[in-house]
C-alpha positions in Angstrom: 0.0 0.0 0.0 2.7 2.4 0.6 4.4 1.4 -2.6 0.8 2.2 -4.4 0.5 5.5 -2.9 4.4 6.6 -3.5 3.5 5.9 -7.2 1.1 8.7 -7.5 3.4 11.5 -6.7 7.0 10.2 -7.5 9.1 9.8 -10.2 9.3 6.4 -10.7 10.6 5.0 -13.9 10.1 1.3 -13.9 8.0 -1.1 -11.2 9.5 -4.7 -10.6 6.5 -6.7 -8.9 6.2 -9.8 -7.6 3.1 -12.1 -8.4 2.8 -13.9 -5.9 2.7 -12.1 -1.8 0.6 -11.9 1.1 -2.0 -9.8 1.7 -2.3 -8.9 -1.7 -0.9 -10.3 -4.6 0.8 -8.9 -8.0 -2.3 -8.9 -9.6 -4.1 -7.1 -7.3 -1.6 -4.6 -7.5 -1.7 -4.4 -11.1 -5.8 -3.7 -10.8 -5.2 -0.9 -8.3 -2.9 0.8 -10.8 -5.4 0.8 -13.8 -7.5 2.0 -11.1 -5.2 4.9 -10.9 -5.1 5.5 -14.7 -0.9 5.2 -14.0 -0.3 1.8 -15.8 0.0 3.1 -19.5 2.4 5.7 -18.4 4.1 3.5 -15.6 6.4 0.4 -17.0 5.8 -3.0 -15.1 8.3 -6.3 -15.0 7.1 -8.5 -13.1 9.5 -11.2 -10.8 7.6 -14.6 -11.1 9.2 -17.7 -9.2 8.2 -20.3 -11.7 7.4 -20.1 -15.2 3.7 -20.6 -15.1 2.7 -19.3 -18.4 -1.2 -18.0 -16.9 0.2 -16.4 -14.4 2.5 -14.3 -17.1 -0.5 -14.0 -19.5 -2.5 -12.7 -16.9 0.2 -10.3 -15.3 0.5 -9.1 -19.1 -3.0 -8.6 -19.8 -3.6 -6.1 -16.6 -0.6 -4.3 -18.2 3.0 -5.3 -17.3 4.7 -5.1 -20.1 7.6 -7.7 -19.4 8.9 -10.6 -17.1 11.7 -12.1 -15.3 12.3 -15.3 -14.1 13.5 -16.2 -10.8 16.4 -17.0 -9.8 17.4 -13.5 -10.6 20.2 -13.4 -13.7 21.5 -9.6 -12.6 22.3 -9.1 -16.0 19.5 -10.0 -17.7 16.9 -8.0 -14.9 19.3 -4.7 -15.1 19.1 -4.9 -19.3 15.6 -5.5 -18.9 15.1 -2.4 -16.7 17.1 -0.5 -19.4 14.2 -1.5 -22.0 11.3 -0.6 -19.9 13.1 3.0 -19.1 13.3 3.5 -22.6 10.4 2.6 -23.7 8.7 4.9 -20.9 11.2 7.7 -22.2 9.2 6.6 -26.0 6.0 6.5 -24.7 6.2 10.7 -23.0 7.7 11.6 -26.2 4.7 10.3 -28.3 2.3 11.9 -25.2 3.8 15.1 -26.3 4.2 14.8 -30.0 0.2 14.2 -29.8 -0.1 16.8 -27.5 1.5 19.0 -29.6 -0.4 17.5 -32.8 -3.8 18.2 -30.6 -3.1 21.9 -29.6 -1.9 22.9 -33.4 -5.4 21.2 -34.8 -7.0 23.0 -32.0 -5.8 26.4 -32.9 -7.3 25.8 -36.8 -10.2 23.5 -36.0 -12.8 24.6 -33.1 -13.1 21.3 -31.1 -16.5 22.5 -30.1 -17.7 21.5 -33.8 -16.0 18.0 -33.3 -18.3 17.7 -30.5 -21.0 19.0 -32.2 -20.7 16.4 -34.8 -20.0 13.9 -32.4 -16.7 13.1 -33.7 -14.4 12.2 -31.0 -11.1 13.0 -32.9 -10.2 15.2 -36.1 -9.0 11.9 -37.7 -12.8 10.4 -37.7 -13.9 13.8 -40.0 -15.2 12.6 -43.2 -16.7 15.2 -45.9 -20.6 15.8 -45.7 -20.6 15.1 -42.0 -23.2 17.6 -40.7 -25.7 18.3 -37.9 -29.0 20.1 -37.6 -29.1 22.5 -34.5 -30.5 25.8 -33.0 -27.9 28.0 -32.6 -27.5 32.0 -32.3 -24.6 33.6 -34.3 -22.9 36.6 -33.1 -21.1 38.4 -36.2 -18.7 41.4 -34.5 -17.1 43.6 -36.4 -14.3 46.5 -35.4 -16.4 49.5 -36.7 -13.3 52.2 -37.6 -10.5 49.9 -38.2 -10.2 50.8 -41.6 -10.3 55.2 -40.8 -7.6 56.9 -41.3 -6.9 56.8 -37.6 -5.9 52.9 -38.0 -3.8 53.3 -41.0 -1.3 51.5 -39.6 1.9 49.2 -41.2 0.4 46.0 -41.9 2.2 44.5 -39.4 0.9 46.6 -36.8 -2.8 46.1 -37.9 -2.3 42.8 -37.4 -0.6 42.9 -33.8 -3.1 45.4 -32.8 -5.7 43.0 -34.2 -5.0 40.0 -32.7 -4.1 42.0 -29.1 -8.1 42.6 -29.4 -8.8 39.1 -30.1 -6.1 37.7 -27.4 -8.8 39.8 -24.7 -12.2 38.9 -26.5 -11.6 35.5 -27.7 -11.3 33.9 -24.0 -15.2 36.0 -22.8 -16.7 34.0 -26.0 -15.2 30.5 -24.9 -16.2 31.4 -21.0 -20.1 31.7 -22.4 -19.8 28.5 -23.9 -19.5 30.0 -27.6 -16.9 29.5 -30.2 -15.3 31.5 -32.9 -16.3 29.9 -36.2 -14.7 31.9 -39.0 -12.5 35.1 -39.5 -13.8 37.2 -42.6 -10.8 40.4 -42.7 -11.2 42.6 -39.0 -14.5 40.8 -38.9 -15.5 37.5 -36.3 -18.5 35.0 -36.8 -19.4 33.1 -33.5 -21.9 30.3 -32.8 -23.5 30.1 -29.2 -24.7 26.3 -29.5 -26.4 26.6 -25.9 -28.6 29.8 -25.0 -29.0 33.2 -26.5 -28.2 34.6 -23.6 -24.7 33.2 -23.8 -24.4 35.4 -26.4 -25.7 38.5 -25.3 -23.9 38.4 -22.2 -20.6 37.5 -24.0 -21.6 41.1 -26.5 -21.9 42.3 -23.5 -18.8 42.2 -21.8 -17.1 42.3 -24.7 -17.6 45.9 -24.8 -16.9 46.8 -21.8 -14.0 44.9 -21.7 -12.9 47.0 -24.7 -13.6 50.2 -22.8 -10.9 49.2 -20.8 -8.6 47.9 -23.8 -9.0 51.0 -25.4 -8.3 53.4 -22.3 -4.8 51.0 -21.7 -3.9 51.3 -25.6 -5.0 54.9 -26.0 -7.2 54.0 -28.9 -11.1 54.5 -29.5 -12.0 51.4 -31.5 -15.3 50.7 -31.8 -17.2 47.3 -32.5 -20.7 46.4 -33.9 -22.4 43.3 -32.8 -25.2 41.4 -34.6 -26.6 38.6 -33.1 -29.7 36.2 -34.4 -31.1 32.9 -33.7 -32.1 30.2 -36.0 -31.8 26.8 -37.1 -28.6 26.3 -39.2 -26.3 22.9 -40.4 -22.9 22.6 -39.2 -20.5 20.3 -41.1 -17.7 20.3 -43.3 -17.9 21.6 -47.2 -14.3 21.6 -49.5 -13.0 18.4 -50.9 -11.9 14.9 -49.9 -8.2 16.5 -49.7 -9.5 20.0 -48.6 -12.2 20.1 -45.8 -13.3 23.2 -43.7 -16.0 23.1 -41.1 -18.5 25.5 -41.3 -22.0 26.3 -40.6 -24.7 26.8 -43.4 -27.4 29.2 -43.1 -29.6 31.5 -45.2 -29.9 33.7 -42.7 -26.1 35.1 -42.7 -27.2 37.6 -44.7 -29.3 38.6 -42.0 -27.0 38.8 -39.3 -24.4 40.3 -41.7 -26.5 42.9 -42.1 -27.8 43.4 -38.8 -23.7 44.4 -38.0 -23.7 47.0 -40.7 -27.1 48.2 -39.1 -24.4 49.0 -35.8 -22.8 51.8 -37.9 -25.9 53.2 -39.2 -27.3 53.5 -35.9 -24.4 54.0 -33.9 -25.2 50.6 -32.0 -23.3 48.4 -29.9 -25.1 45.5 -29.9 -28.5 44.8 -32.3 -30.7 41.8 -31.5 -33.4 39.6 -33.6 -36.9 39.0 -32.7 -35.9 35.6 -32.7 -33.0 36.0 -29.9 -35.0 38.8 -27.5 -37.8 35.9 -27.8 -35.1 33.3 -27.2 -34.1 34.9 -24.0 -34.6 33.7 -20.5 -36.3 36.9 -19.1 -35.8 39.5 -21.8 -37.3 42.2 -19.0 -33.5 41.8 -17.6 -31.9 43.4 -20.1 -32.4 47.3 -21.5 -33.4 47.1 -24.8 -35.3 49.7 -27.4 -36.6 48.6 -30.9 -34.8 50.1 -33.7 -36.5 49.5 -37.0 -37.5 46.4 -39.9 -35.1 45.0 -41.8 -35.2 42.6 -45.0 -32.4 40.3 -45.6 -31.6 39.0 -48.9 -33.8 36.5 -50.6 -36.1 36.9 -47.5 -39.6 38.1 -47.7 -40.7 38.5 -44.1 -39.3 41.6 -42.5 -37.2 41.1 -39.1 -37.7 43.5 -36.4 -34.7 44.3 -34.5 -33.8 45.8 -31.1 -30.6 47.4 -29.3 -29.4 46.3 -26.5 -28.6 49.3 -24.2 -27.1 47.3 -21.0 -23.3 48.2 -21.3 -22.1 50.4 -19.0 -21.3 53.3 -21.2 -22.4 56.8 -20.7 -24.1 57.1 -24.2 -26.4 54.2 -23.2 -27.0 55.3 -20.1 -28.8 58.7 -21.8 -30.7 56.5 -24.0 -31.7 54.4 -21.1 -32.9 57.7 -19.3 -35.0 58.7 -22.6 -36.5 54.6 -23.4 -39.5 55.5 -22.7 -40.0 58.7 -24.8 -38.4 57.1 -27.2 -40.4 53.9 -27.0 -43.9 56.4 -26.7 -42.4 58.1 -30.2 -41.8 54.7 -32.0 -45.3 54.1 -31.3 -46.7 57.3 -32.7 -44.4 56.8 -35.6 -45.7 53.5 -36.4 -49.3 54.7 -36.4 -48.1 57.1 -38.5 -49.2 60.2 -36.5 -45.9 61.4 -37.8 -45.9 65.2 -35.9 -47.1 63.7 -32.7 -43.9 61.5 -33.4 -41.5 64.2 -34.5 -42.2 66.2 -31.0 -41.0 63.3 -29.1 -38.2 62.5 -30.9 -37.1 66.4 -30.9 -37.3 66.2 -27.3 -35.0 63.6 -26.8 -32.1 64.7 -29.3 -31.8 67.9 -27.2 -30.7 65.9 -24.0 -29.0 63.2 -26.4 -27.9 64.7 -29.4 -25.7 61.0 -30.4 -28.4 59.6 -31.0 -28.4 58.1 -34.5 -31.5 56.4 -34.2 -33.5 59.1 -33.3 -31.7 61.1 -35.9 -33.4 58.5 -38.7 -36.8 58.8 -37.3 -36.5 62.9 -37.1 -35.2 62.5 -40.5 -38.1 60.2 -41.5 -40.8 61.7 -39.7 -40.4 65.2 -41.7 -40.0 63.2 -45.0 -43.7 61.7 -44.6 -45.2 65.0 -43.2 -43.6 66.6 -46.1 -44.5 64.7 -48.7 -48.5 63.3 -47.3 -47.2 60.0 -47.8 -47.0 57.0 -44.9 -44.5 54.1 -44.6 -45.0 51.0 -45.3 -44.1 49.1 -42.6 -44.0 45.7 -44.0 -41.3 47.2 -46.2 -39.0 48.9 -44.0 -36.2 51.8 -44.7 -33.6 49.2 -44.4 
């Protein structure tokens, strides 16, 4: 027992074991070290007084890897220990070889989608393999990283680049997401669990890069889309070429739901389907923003700003939500100058905001011109 417990915290290199002793025998000894999960790692010779060929079939099945006869040749045990050291010595080197193998696949391949696919190692991919799931992709992009305030070397838009990514990527795997695909200065996530993985990972992304930006003296900003929907995960390319990926027409959506960030001067802009998807959407602050038509999509998707970082901008805009809330109302029942007075209100003690901006802009359009919007149709 004291020889069993030494072996979990030492550094043995070889164990020579006797079959047959009292109180418990070699084979006993050989169960309690698979027990231990330290017999692959942990060569075993054993000593056997006779040549019994079951007992040596059985020591080798539970894991020793070699025997010795007694009497004891002193020769023939001491070059026998030689060959179990190396062989130990072979068998770390391989552990980290994989190791090393594992990491390097893990830095180009998200293991998340392995799991996902219920693949247990890369090896097992084959082309087509795919899954069906309910997921909500977050699309982030870095909203003035191409001004003329970032025109930087390459090389230092790249360093700067991934310094941003070295502080975000770790909040996304913390809320159970994963990055799926860089597209330029531009991110695509999947949140396989909850919505509200990914709204709390947009979240504190941003204030996160309130910090960043105060330590690097920069003022980057980033728009966040983020939309829930059925889409296929699996691996597209060729038999020699493969690339996992997720397939969705909605993409164009949530492509375009990031844009909307820079139009409105948003942080964060929601779906219908993820506010809906939410645990209690009444715990975050959020304001509708307007109807927007993706691509090859008939239906019109409503979508909402999330105003719960802890900026000053969003803190005016959560001071005005329900002015502004009272005006989006008027607006859509197109009592346009009721709508207009609201909004007017609010740009005087927030005169950022984009959003109201649009719906000053639009409101004096349609009293203008006697004409109404149609709301199945949208601006966007």
């Amino acid at each position: 027992m004291e020889a069993l417990s030494a072996l979990s915290h030492s550094k043995t290199a070889t164990v020579l074991l006797d079959i047959h002793m009292p109180l418990m025998s070699g084979f006993d000894v050989l169960d309690r070290m698979n027990d231990l999960d330290i017999i692959q790692s942990l060569p075993v010779i054993i000593l056997n007084s006779s040549s019994n060929s079951e007992d040596i079939e059985k020591a080798l099945a539970k894991g020793a890897i070699d025997y010795v006869n007694k009497p004891i040749n002193k020769i023939e045990l001491f070059s026998r220990i030689k060959t179990a050291i190396r062989l130990k010595l072979q068998r770390e080197r391989i552990r980290n070889v994989i190791h090393k193998i594992r990491y390097g696949y893990k830095r180009f391949i998200p293991f998340d989608l392995l799991k996902l696919l219920n693949k247990k190692s890369v090896l097992r991919i084959e082309l087509g393999d795919h899954t069906e799931k309910v997921m909500t992709i977050f699309f982030f992009d870095i909203n003035n990283f191409s001004s003329p305030t970032y025109s930087l070397p390459p090389l230092e838009n790249i360093q700067l680049f991934n310094r941003y990514l070295r502080q975000m990527g770790p909040i996304i795997r913390h809320h159970y997401g994963f990055i799926n695909t860089y597209i330029g200065n531009s991110v695509m996530a999947l949140f396989p669990k909850s919505a509200d993985d990914a709204v709390q990972a947009a979240i504190k992304i941003h204030e996160e890069l309130i910090a960043l930006n105060a330590e690097l003296g920069k003022n980057m900003r980033i728009g966040i889309g983020i939309h829930t929907c059925r889409l296929i995960l699996g691996t597209v390319g060729s038999t020699d070429s493969m690339y996992g990926t997720a397939l969705s027409k909605t993409f164009n959506l949530v492509y375009r739901m990031e844009n909307l960030t820079k139009k409105f001067n948003a942080h964060i802009i929601i779906s219908t389907e993820t506010l809906m998807a939410l645990a209690d959407p009444n715990s975050y602050y959020y304001r509708f923003l307007d109807v927007v038509k993706s691509e090859g999509e008939m239906k019109p998707v409503s979508v909402f700003e999330i105003l719960t970082v802890k900026e000053q901008d969003l803190e005016k805009r959560r001071n005005n939500l329900r002015n502004f809330e009272a005006g989006i109302i008027h607006y859509q029942k197109k009592e346009y100058k009721t709508a207009l007075t609201i909004f007017k209100t609010i740009i005087i003690e927030d005169p950022d905001d984009y959003a109201v901006k649009i719906y000053i802009k639009r409101c004096e359009f349609f009293i203008k011109y006697k004409i109404a919007e149609d709301l199945n149709e949208g601006w966007l």
